[in-house]
Every structure is written in C-alpha cells, then in structure tokens.
N, C-alpha and C positions, 0 to 999 in steps of 0.2 A: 454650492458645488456638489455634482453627486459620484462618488466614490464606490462601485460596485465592488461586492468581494470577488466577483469573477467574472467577467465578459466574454464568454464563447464565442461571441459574434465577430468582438473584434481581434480575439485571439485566432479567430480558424481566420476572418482577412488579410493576415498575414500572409495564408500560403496558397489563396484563393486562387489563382491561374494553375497554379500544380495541380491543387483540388481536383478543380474543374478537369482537368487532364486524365487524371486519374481516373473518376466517375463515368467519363464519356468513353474511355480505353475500359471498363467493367461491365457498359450499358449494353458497348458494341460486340463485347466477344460474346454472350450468350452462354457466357460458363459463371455464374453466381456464388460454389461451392467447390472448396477443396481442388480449388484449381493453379493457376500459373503465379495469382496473385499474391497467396497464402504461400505458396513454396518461395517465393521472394522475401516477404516478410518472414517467415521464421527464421530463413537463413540469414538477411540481414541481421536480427534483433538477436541472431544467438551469439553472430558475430559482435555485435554491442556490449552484449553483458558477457560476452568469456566464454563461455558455456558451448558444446557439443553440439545440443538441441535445444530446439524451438517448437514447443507443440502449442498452438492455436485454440482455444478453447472459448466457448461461447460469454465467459462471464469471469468475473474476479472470485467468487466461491465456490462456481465451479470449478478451478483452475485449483483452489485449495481442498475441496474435496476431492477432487481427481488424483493428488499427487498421495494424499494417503491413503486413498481408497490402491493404488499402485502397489502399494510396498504392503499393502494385506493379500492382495491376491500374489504377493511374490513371497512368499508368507512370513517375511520380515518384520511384520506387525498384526497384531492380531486381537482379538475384542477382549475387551478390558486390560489392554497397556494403555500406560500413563503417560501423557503429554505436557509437558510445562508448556505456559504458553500467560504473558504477559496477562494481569488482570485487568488494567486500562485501553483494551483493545478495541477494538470496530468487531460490533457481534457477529461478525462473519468468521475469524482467524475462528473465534468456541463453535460455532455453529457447525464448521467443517468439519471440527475432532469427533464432536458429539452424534451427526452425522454417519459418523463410519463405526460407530458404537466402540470407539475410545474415548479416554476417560479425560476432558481436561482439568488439569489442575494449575490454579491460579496461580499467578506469583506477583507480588507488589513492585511496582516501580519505586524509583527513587523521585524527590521533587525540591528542587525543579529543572533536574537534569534529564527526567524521564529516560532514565536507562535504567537496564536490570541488575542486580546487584549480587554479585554469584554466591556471596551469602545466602541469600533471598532462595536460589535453586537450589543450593544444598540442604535448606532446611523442609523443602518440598521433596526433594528425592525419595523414594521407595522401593523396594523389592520390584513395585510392576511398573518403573520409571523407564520410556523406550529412547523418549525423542523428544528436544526444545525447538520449539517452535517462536523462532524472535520476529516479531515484526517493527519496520523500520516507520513506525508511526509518525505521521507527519511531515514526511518527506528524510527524516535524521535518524544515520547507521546508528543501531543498536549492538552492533557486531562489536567483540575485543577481541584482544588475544585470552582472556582471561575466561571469556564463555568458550572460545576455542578448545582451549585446554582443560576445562570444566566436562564438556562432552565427550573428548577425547579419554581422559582419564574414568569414567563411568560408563564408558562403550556407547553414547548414546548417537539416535541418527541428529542433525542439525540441518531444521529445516527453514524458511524464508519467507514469512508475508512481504513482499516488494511491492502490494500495491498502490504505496503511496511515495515509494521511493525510485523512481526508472532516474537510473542514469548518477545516482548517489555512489561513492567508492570509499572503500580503506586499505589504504596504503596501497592505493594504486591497481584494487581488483575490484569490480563492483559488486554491489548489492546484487543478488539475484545471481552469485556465482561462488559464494561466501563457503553455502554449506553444501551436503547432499542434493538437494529439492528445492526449486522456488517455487513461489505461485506470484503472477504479476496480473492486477487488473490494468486495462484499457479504457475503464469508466469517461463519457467526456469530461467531466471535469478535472480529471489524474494530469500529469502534467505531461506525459504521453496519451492523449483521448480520442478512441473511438465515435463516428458517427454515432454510436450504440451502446450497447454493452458489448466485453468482447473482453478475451484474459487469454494468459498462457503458462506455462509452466515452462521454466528451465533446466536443464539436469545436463551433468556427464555421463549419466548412468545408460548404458545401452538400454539395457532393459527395462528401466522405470520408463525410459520414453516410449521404448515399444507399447507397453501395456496402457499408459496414459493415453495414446494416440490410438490405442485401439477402443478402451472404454468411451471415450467421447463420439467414438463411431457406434454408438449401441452396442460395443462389445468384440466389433469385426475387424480379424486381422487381414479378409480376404473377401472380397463381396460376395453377399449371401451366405458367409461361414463365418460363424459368432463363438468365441472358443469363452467370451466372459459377457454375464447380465448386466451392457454397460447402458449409455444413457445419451440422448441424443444434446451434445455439447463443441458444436465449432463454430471457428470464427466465419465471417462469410466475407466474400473474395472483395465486397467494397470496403469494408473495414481494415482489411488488408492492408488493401491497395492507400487509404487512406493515413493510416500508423505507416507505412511505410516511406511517406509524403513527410510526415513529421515525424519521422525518426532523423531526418537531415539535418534537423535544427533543433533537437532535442539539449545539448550541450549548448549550443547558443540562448537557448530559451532558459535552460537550468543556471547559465551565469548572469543573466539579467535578473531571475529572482534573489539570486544571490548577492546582486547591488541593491538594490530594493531592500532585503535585509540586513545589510549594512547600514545603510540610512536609518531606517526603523530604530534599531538598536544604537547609533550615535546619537538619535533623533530623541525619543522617548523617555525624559528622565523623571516622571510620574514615582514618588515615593509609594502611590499606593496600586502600581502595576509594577508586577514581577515578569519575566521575560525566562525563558531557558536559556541557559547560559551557552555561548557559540561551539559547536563543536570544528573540527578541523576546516579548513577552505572547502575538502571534496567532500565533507560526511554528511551536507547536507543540501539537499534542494528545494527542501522550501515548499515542499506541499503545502502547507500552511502554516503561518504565522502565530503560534499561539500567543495569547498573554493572559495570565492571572492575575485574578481579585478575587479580594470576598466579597465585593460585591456587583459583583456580574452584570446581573438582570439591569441593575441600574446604569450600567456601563453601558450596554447592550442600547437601551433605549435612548441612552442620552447622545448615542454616535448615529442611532437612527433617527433621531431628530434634527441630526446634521448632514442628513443623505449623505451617509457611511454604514455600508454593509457591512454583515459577520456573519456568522453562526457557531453555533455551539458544537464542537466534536467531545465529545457527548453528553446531552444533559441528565441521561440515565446510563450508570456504568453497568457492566454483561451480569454481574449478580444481581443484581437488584431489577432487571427484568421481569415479564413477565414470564415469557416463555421458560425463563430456568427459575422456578415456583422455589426449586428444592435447594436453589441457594440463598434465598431473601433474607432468610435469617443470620447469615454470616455477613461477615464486618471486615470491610478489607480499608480501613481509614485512608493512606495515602491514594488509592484511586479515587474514593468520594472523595477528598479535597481535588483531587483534578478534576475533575466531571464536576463540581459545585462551583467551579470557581476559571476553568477555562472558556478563552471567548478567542475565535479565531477574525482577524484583523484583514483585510483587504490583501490579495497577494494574486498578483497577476504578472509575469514578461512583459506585458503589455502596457503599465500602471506608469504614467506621467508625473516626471519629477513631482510638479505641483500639487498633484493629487497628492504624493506620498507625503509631501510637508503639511497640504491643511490635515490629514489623519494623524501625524505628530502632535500638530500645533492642537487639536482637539482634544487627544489625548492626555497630552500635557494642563491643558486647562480645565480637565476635568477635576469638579470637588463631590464628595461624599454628602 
C-alpha cells in the first residue's frame, strides 16, 4: 500500500467543479490583479478569523515581513528592538525579524508539548524587548492566557505566525485574531492552499492595515504616489478566487484531520515513539502530525520501505544554519532534540480509514 504524506491532487478533487468555476469566472474577466476576486476573499477570510482586515500578500514571509516592516514605519518599532520569537521555528518567522533589522531572540520550547513556557520569555526579556512573536507550529495554538498576561504586563506588541494554523481557536477566538498582527501563509500544501504562493496578514489595527496594504503596493497609497519604499507583494485574483473556494470547507476539512489524529494517537502504542500530547478539541488542526525518536533516520527509512511518506519539519534548527553563521556556536538543547528526533507522519482530510491503520500497524511494529 502506498501512503502519501500529502496528495494535492486528491485533496484539490474534492472541490474540482468549484475550481473549475472559479478559474473560468478569472480567465473570463480580464482583471488578474487586485480586483473583485481578492476584495471577496479578504473579506470573507477576515470574516473567518475575527479580525477587521484582510490584506492579501504575495507569500507567507512576505506576509511576516510586511506586518513588521508596518509597525516600523508607524514608528512603533524600530531597528534594534527585540523580538522573542520560539527557537523551533520554520526559518522564515527569524528571517522576517532579522529582515526588518530587529533583533531576534530565541526562546526554547517545552518537549513534548512544544509550547513556550513564560518562564523561558522572562528569562529572555531585556531593556530592548518590544514584541513576542508565537507561532502556532504545526497546525497547534501556542496561545494562553499566561503569554496573554506575560505581554500585557511588559507592554509588549503580541504578534502571530498562523501559517500553519488557519482555522485552529482558543476559547472560541481563532488564531490569527489572538494578538495585535498576524501573518498567514496560503502555501499549497497549508491546510488552506493556494494554486501558488500567496499569504496575508490579519489586524484590527486601522492603520497597520492601511500601511501593510500600501507596502505590498511598492509603497502606494494612491496610484502613481508612493508615500513608503515598499515592494511588490500581492495575491493575484486566481489564488483569490481559489482560497476563496476552500475557505467553505476549511472547518469540514480541519475536523477530518482531527479524526485522523485521533485514530493515530488511540492507534500508535510504540514505546519508542513519543507523540505531543492532545491539546483542546479546537487548539488544533493538524498541520502535521509530528512523532519523536531518537532514532529517526531509521524510522524514516523503514516507513519508506513501506510506501509511507514523511518528512522532517526540520532536520536543521534556525541556529545552527547557515545563513545565521553568528549563532552556530550557541546551544539551545531542547530544539536540537526536536529537529534530531522529529519525523512528520502522513496527514491528509483526504487519508482513508485503511491507510490510517496499515501506518499505525507499521509503526507499531517497528523495532530499533
């Protein structure tokens, strides 16, 4: 049997007649950009997560670059403030800080809960500490009341990587509505996915969205007049049109991953795979599946021997990079046990009972 970590093909057949609908109502209007299609999906999707606005943005780092690049030219934040921002992250959330020539400072997850531990932030805190930046890694809220009141009581902004979480909630407010700023990717394979790349930023903030939605216009609040040196970053009206198609079935899609990891985890009783332990019904969707070993690679090969996909989120963590030289020499232990020893599991809406039990029953009979 073969077991894909992820089927595009047969996840976009799902809405294939919509699809189509969609694409032929974009081919036929002759407006490609910043048109009718894109002012439907913001407003639907801000409607979705809570939020005010909807600003459309060409990519998922653009989407997190743009929202602090926002709050610098509103001069809220400025070069060399400090960003706490999870050290187990996808090198985009550090790329975005460092990017806008703020400063990120790492902070250790907990394992194998992977949440942050607001001890962990207040021992990072500093004089040039502005703004925590949580991302909801893996599809599962990183939010508490506890970082709530952590930020609050240090005046800091509270900002949102959503891009692997659309449609995840606590206490009944989603992700991507939690703090100040989001940034959400539309990546295809996100469990809301663009033909393309393609992201957005969410906000209440008048303002943050005025400037956000101007910078992604090369800077323009009014054609031909550039009031900021911004950068060319929008979504385009098929992707729209598209996300728009699958924002209908977003919630229907996000509770089938959430049967699927139920099974997994009733499924899986391997003494030598470790699992994260379940957060609430809504705090998670299931962007992927992690499970830990020490020994991985071998895990890894022996599921691929079984035609059962995975992949590694990630096999090199954001220090140990190359790109960041100037932090190789520092040691952040519990993220390199994550990154050395996590291996993500098959996870699809799409994934058939029987698929989900022979990747139980393989895992379960796996020996060292």
């Amino acid at each position: 049997m073969q077991v894909p970590l992820l089927d595009l093909k047969e996840i976009t057949a799902k809405y294939r007649e919509e699809l189509h609908e969609a694409v032929l109502r974009v081919t036929d209007s002759g407006w490609y950009l910043q048109g009718r299609e894109t002012k439907i999906f913001e407003s639907n999707y801000a409607q979705y997560i809570g939020t005010k606005h909807c600003i459309g943005v060409a990519n998922g780092l653009q989407a997190l670059e743009l929202m602090f690049r926002a709050y610098k030219e509103l001069g809220v934040l400025h070069d060399g403030d400090e960003v706490l921002v999870p050290a187990n992250t996808y090198i985009a959330s550090i790329m975005s800080i460092s990017q806008n020539n703020l400063v990120p400072i790492l902070v250790e997850p907990t394992f194998p809960a992977l949440c942050i531990d607001v001890a962990e932030l207040e021992a990072r805190l500093s004089s040039r500490t502005r703004a925590f930046l949580m991302v909801h890694l893996y599809g599962r809220c990183t939010f508490s009341s506890q970082i709530k009141k952590f930020c609050e009581q240090h005046g800091l902004l509270l900002f949102e990587d959503n891009a692997q979480s659309a449609g995840c909630m606590f206490e009944g407010v989603k992700t991507g509505a939690l703090g100040n700023c989001a940034a959400h990717s539309f990546y295809p394979g996100k469990n809301l996915g663009a033909f393309g790349d393609a992201g957005a930023v969410t906000t209440d903030d008048d303002s943050v969205a005025e400037v956000v939605r101007a910078l992604g216009n090369y800077g323009s609040t009014k054609k031909y007049v550039f009031k900021y040196i911004g950068e060319n970053s929008r979504i385009s009206e098929l992707d729209a049109a598209v996300l728009d198609v699958k924002l209908r079935y977003l919630d229907e899609d996000n509770e089938n991953r959430r049967s699927i990891a139920s099974m997994y985890r009733k499924g899986i009783q391997s003494s030598l795979i470790v699992i994260p332990p379940a957060l609430s019904h809504e705090q998670d969707v299931y962007h992927q599946f992690p499970v830990f070993t020490e020994k991985r690679d071998e895990l890894q090969a022996y599921l691929a021997d079984k035609g059962i996909g995975t992949l590694i989120h990630y096999p090199i963590p954001p220090h140990k990079q190359e790109a960041f030289k100037r932090w190789n020499h520092l040691s952040y232990p519990v993220t390199e046990k994550i990154h050395s020893q996590e291996l993500s599991i098959p996870m699809s809406p799409c994934l058939r009972n029987e698929q989900i039990q022979y990747v139980v029953e393989a895992l379960n009979s796996w020996q060292q």
